[in-house]
C-alpha positions as CSV (number, residue, x, y, z in Angstrom):
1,X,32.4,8.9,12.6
2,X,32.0,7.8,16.4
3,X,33.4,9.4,19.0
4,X,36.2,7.0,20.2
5,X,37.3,6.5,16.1
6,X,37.1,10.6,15.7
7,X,39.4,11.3,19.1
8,X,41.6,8.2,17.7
9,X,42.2,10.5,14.2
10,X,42.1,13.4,16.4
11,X,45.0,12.4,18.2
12,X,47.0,10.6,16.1
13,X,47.1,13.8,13.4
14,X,48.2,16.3,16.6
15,X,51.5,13.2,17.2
16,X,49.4,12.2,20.9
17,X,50.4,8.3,22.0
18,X,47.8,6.1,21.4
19,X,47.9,5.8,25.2
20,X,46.3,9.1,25.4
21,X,43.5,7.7,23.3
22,X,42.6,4.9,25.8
23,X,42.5,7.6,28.5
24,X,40.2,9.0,26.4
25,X,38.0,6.4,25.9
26,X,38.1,5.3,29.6
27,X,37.3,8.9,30.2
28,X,34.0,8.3,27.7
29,X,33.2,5.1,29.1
30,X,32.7,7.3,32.8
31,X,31.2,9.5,31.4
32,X,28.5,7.3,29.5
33,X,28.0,5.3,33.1
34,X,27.7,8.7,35.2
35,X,24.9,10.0,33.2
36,X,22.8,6.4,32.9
37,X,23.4,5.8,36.6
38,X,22.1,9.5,37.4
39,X,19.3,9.4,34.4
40,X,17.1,7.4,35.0
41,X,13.0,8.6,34.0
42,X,10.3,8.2,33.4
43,X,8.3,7.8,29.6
44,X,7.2,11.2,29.7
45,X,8.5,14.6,30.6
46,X,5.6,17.2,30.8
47,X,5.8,20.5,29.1
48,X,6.8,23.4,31.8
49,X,7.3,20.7,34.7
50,X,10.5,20.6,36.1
51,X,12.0,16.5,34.0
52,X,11.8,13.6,36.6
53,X,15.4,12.3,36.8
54,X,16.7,9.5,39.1
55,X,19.6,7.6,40.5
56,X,19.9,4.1,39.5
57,X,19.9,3.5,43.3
58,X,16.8,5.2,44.3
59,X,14.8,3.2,41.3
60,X,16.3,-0.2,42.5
61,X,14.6,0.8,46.1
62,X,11.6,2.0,44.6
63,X,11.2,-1.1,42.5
64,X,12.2,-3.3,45.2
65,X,15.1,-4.7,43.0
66,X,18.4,-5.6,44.6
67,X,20.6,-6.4,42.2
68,X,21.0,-5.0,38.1
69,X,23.7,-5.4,35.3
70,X,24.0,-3.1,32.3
71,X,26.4,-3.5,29.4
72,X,26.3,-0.8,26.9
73,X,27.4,-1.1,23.1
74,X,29.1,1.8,21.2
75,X,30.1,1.7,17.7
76,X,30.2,-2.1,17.4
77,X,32.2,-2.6,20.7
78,X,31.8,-3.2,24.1
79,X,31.9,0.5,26.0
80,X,31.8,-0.6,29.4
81,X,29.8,-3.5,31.8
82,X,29.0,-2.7,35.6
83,X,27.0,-4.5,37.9
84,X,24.8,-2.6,40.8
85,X,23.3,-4.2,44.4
86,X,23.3,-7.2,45.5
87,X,22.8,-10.9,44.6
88,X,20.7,-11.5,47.4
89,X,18.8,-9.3,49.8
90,X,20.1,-9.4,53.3
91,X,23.4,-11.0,51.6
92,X,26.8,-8.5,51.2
93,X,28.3,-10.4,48.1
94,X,27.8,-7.6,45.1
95,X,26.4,-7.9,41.6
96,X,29.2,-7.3,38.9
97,X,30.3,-7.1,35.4
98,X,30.8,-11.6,35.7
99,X,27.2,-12.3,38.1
100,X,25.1,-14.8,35.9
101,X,21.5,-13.9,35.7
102,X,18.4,-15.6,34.3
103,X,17.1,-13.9,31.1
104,X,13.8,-15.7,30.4
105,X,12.7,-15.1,26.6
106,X,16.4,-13.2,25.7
107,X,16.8,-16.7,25.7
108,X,15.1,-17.4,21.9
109,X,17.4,-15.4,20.2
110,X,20.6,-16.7,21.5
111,X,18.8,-20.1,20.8
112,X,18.7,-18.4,17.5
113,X,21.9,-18.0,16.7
114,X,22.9,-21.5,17.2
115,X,20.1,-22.8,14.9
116,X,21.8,-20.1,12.2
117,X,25.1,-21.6,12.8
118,X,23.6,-24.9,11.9
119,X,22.1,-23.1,8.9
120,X,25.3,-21.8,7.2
121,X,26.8,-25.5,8.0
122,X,24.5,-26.6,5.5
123,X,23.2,-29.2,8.3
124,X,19.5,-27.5,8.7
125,X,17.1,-25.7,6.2
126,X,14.9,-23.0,7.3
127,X,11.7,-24.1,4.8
128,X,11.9,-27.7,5.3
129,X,8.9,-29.1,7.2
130,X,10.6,-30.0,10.7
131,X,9.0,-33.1,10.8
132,X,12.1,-34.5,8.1
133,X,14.1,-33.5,11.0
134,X,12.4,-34.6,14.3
135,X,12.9,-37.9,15.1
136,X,11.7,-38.5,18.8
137,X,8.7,-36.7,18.7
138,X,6.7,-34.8,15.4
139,X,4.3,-32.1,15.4
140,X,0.7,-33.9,15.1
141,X,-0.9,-33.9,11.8
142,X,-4.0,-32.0,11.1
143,X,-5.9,-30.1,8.2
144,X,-4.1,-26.7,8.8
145,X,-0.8,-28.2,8.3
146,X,-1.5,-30.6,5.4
147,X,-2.0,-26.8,3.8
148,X,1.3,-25.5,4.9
149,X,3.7,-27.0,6.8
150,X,5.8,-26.0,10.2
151,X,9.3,-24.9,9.3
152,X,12.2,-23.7,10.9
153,X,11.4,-20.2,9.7
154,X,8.1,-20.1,10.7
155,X,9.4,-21.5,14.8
156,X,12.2,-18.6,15.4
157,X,9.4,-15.6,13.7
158,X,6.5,-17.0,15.6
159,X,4.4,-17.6,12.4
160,X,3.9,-21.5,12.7
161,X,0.9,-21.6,14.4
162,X,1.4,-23.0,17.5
163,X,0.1,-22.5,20.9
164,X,1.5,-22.1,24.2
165,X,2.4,-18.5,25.1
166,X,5.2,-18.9,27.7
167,X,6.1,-21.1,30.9
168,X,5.8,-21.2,34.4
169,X,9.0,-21.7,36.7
170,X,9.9,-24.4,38.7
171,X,10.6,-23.8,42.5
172,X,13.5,-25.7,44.2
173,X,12.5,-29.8,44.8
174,X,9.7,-29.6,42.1
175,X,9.5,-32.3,39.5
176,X,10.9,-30.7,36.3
177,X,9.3,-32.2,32.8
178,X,11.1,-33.6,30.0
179,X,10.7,-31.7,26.4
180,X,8.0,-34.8,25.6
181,X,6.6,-33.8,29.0
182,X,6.1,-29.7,27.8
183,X,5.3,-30.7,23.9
184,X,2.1,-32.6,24.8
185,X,1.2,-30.5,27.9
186,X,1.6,-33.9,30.3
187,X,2.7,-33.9,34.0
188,X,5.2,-32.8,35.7
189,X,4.5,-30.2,33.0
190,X,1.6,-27.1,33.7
191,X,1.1,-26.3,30.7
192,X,-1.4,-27.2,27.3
193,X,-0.4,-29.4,24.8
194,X,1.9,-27.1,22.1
195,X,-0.2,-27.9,18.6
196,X,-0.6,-25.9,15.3
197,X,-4.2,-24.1,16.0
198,X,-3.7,-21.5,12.6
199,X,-2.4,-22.0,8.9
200,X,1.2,-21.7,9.1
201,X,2.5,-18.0,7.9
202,X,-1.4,-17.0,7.7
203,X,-1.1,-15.0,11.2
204,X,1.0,-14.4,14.2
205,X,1.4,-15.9,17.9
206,X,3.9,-15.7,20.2
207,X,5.1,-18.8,21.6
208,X,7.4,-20.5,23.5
209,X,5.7,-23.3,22.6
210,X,6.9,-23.0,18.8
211,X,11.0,-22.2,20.5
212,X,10.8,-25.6,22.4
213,X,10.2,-27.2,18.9
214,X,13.1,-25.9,17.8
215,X,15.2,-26.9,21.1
216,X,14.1,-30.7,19.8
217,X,14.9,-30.2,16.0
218,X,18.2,-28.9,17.0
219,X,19.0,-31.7,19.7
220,X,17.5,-34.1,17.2
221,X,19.5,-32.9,14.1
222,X,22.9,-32.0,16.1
223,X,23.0,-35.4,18.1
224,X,23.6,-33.8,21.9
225,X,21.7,-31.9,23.8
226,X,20.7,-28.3,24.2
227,X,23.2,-27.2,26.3
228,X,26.0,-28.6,24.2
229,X,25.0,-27.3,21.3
230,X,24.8,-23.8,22.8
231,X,28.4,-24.2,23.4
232,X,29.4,-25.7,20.1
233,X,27.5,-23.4,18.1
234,X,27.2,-20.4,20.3
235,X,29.6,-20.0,23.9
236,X,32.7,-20.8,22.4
237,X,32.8,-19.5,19.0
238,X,32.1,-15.9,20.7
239,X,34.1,-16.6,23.9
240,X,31.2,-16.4,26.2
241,X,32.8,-18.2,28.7
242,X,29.8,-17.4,31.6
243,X,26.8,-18.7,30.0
244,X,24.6,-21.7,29.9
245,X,21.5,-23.4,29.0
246,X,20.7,-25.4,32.3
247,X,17.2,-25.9,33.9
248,X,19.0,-25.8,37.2
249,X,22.4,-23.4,37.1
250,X,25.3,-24.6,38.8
251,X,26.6,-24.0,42.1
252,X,29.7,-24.7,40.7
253,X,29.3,-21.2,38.4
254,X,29.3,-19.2,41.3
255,X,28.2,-15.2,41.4
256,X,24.5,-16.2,40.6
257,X,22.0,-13.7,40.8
258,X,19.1,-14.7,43.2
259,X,15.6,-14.9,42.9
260,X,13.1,-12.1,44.5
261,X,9.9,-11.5,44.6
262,X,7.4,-8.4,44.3
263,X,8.5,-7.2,47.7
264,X,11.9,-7.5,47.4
265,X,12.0,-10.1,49.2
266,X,14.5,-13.4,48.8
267,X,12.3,-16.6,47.3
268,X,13.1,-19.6,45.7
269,X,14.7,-20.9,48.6
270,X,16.7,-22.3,50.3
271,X,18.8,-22.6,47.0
272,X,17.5,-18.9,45.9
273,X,16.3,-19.8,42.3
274,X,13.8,-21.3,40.3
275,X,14.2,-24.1,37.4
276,X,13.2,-23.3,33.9
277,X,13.1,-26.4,31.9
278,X,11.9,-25.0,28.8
279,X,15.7,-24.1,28.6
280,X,15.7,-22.8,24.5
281,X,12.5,-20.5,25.1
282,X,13.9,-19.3,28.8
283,X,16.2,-20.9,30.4
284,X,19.2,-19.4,29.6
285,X,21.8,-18.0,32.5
286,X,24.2,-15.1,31.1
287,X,26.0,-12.1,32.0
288,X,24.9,-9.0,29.9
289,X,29.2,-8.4,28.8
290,X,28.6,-12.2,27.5
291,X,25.5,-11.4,25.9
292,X,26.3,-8.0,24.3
293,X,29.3,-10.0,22.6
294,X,26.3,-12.2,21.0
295,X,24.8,-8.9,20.1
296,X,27.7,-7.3,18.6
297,X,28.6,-10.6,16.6
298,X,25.0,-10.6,14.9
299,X,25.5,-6.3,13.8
300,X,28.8,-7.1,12.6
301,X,27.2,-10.4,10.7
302,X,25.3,-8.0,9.3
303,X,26.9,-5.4,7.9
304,X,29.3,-8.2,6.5
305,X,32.2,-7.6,8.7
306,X,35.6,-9.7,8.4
307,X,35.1,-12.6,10.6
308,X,31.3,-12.6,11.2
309,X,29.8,-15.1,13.4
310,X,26.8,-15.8,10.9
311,X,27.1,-15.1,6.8
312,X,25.8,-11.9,5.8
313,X,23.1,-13.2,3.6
314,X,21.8,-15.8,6.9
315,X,22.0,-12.4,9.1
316,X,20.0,-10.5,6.5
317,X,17.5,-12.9,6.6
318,X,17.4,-13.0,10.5
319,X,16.6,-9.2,10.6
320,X,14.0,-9.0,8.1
321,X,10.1,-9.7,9.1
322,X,8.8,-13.0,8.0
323,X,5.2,-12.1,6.4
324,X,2.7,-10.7,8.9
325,X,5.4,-10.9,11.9
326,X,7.3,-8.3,13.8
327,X,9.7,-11.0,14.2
328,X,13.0,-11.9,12.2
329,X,14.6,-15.2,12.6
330,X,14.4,-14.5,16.7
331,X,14.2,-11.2,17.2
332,X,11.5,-8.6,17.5
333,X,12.1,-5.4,14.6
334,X,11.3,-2.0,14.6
335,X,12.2,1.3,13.0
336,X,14.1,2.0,9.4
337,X,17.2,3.1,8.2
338,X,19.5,4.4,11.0
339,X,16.6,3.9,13.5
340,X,16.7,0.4,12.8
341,X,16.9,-1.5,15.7
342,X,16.6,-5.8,17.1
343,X,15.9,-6.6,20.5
344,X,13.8,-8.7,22.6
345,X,12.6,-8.6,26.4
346,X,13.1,-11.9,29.0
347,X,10.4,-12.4,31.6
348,X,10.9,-14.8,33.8
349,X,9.0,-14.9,37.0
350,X,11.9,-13.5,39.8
351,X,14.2,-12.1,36.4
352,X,13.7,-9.4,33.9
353,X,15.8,-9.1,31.2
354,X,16.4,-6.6,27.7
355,X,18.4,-6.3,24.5
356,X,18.7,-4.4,22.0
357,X,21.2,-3.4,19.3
358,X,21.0,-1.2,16.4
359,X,22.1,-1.9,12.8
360,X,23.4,1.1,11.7
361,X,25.1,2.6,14.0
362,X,26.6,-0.5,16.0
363,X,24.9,0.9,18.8
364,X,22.8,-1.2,21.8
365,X,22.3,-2.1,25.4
366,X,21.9,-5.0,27.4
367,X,20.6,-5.3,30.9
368,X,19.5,-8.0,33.3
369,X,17.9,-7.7,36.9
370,X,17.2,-10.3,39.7
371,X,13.3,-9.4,40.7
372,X,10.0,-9.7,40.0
373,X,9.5,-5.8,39.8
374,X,12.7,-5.5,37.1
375,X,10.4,-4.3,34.2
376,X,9.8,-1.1,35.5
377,X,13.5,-0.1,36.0
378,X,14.6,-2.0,33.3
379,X,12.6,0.8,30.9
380,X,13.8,3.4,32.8
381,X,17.6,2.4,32.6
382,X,16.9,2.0,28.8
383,X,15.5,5.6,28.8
384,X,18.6,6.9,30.4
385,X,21.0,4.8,27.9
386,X,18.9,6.0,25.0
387,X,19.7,9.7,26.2
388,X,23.4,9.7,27.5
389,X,24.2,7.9,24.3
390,X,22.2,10.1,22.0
391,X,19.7,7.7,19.9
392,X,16.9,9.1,18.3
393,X,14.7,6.5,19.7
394,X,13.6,5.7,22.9
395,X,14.4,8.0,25.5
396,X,11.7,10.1,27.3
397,X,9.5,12.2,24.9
398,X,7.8,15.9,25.8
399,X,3.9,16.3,25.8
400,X,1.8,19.3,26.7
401,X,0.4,19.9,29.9
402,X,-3.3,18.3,29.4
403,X,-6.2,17.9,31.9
404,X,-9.4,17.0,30.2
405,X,-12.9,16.9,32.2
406,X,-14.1,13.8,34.3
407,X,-17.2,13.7,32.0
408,X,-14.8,13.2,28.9
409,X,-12.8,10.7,30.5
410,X,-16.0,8.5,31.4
411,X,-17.3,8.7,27.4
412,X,-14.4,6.9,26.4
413,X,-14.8,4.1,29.0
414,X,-16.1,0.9,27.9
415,X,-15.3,-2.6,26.4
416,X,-13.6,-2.1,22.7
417,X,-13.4,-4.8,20.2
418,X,-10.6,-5.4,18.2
419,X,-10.6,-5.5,14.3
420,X,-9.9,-8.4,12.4
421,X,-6.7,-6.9,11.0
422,X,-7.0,-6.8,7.1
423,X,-3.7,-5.6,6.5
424,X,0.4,-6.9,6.8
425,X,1.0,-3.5,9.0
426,X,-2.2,-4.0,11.3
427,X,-1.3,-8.0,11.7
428,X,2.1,-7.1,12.4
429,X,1.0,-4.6,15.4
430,X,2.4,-4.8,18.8
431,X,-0.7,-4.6,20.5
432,X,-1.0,-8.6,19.1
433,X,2.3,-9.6,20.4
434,X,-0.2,-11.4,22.7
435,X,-2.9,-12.1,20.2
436,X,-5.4,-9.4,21.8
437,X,-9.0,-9.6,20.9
438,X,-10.3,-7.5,23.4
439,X,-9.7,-3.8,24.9
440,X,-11.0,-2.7,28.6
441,X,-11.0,1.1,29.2
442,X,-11.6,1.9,32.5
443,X,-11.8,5.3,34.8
444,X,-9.8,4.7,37.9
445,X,-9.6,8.1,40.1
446,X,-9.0,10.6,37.6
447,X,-7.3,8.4,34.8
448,X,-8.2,6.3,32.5
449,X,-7.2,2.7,32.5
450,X,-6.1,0.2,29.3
451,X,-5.8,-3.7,30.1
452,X,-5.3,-5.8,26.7
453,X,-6.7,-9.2,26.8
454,X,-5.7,-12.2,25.1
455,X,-7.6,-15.4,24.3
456,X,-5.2,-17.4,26.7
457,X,-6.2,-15.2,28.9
458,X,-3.1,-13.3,29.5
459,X,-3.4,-9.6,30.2
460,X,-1.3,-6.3,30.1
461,X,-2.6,-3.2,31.7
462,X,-1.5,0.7,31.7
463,X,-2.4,3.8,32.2
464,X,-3.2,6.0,30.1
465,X,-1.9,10.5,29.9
466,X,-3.9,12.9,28.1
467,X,-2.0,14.6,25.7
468,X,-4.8,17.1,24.3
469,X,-8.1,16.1,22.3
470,X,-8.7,12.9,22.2
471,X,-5.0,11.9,22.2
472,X,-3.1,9.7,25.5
473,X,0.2,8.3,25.7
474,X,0.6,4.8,27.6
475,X,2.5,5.7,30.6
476,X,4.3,2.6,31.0
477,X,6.3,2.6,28.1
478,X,5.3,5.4,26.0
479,X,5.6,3.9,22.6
480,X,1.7,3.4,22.2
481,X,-0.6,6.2,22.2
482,X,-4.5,5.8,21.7
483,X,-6.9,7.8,19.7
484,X,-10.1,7.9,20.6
485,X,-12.3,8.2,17.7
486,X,-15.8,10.0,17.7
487,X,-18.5,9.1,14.8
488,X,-20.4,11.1,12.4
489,X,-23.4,11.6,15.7
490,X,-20.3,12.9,18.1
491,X,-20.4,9.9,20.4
492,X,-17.0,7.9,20.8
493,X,-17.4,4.7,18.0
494,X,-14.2,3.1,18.9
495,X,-9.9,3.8,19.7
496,X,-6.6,3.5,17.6
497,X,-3.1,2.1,18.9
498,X,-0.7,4.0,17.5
499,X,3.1,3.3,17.6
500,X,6.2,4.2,15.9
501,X,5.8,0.9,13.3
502,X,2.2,0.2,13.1
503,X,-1.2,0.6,14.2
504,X,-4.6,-1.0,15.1
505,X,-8.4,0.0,15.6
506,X,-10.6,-1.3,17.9
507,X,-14.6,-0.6,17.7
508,X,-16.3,0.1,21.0
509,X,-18.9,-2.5,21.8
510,X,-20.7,-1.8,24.6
């Protein structure tokens, strides 16, 4: 029984008012903020180290971020929303529980949920090629989907085979392009053409590409555009009365988190903000109360609640892997039984942005910032959430003091290839989620360095903390570790990602 529910009984038997009970609660609720605002750290706490623990204020300076916004779910319900900083830098007016943020990819699976809507209506299918339901523009034949076709499944799990990665911003007075413009990669537009490149639901690929497909099908089937739709299918069922799906927010919305940069530093201006036209993959401005009512609305769907915004069998579906993805029907999956959990991060390029919630318990979080740095504090607010509220999962883990030799640290540097995954578990890994293909190990100081490469050329890089042997934990988020794997001749032959889902290997090439 949850805590709130337990006092409730607790009460009630020993004749206390029910108005004691929402003391209580508020009292939780204060209790819950006080320890994530004073929580904050890092991925890793080192055996017989005193823990690194921070203010939410002093990570916002070190990160250069002015403004954040947290909401934190309990049991299926909203425990409490508070905003921290400012809108602007150099600007008094404060960030709070109603300031509208930009949540870049958090985006797809609100986007989501109104193409789930229109599935229960009976008015789309998700295996029907989309093509039956495009009408202004089709995905362009070739031999890879004359084998299997691009459906409305494969578009939400990333498993239709189409290109483009993600999208640039728009600064203020910039031409924006159309949905035509973005599809075939034409100007005003700065990106490739989005085409199938792979056999649908053979492999895996990320892409906003694949999401703005779905923006047309469902502007296409539904008549209106984007935007409407959100509100028809989305904002008003769930009384989320401070969103939108607009390239350009509103002045007219008011409390709009700004744009800043690496430094800290206002940009976007004079108006303070970028445009993101690809508004179904990332252009969606929220509030993270708004949002976690989305968030509890898709638990409740699932666990068949009286009332749910999607059917139960529909919200199954969208929580279940689709072949070799780590995808549902929009979100990203991981963990098992009461670990098991849906979420999804937003990068755009001045906003980050993360959800999660958690099937079995009702639990989750969502929080949005307003720079360019956010990442960093966002994991380390969802660190200090994951231990004030008690998950299992997620908060900072405990390794052994470990300080291995220079001249072992140089043996495992070197370029790493990556296997062609043979498996469901291996295709499903999260060091694909940007198709990687190659591995750099590098020695910088005295640790060793990880960048991931993709064949778009996009990159993540970390650093990587012995934890004895030839085990290290990625410092960044501390969800991957690598193995470093010697051969039969004692020489290092190649590396293996390991995470709490699934892992990959990697042999060294040169």
């Amino acid at each position: 029984m949850k805590l709130p529910s337990l006092l409730l009984a607790l009460m009630l038997s020993a004749g206390v008012a029910p108005g004691a009970y929402a003391q209580a609660s508020a009292a939780n609720s204060a209790a819950s903020a006080a320890a994530i605002e004073n929580g904050l750290r890092p991925a890793f706490d080192i055996a017989g180290e005193v823990p690194a623990r921070w203010t939410i204020e002093e990570r916002m300076e070190h990160w250069r971020v002015p403004g954040v916004s947290i909401a934190v779910i309990r049991g299926g319900k909203l425990l409490w929303a508070k905003g921290y900083g400012v809108l602007q830098r150099g600007r008094p007016e404060k960030v709070d529980a109603d300031t509208m943020f930009s949540v870049g990819s958090v985006s797809k699976v609100a986007a989501a949920g109104i193409a789930l809507r229109m599935v229960d209506a009976g008015i789309l299918d998700l295996d029907r090629d989309v093509n039956a339901y495009l009408r202004r523009w089709k995905v362009p034949a070739n031999d890879l989907v004359a084998q299997s076709p691009v459906t409305l499944r494969g578009l939400m799990s990333h498993s239709a085979g189409l290109t483009v990665h993600g999208f640039p911003d728009f600064q203020p007075g910039a031409a924006l392009p159309t949905v035509f413009d973005t599809l075939d990669g034409r100007p005003p537009a700065v990106t490739a053409p989005v085409r199938v490149t792979y056999v649908p639901g053979s492999h895996w690929r990320y892409s906003g590409g694949g999401i703005t497909v779905e923006q047309l099908l469902i502007e296409d089937v539904s008549g209106i555009a984007f935007n409407a739709a959100a509100r028809r299918y989305l904002f008003e069922p769930l009384g989320m009365t401070r969103s939108s799906y607009e390239a350009t927010i509103a002045d007219k919305w008011g409390n709009i988190a700004k744009a800043h940069g690496p430094d800290g530093a206002a940009r976007a201006l004079p108006r303070g903000y970028e445009s993101m036209p690809e508004i179904a993959a990332s252009g969606l401005w929220t509030t993270p109360s708004d949002y976690a009512r989305y968030v509890i609305a898709m638990i409740r769907s699932y666990n068949d609640r009286e009332g749910a915004f999607l059917a139960n069998a529909t919200a199954q579906q969208m929580m279940t892997e689709v072949g070799v993805s780590p995808y549902g029907l929009g979100p990203q999956l991981s963990g098992h039984g009461v670990d098991r959990i849906f979420s999804h991060g937003g990068s755009n390029d001045s906003y980050k942005a993360w959800m999660e919630g958690h099937l079995a318990t009702g639990d989750g979080v969502v929080i949005f910032t307003n720079g360019e740095n956010g990442d960093g504090l966002l994991k380390e607010i969802r660190r200090a959430v994951a231990a004030a509220e008690g998950w299992r999962m997620g908060g900072s883990i405990t390794i052994p003091a470990a300080t291995p030799s220079a001249d072992m640290l140089r043996a495992y540097v070197g370029h790493y290839r990556v296997a062609s995954p043979s498996t469901i578990a291996s295709q499903r890994s999260l060091a694909f989620s940007l198709d990687v293909k190659d591995i750099e190990i590098a020695m910088r100081e005295d640790r060793l360095r990880v960048t991931y490469r993709d064949s778009e050329g996009n990159k993540l890089e970390d650093t990587l903390i012995p934890e004895g042997g030839s085990w290290f934990i990625e410092a960044d988020d501390g969800v991957e570790q690598v193995e470093f794997v010697r051969g039969y001749d004692g020489k290092v032959s190649g590396l293996v990602i390991h995470n709490d889902d699934y892992s990959m290997d990697a042999q060294l090439i040169r």
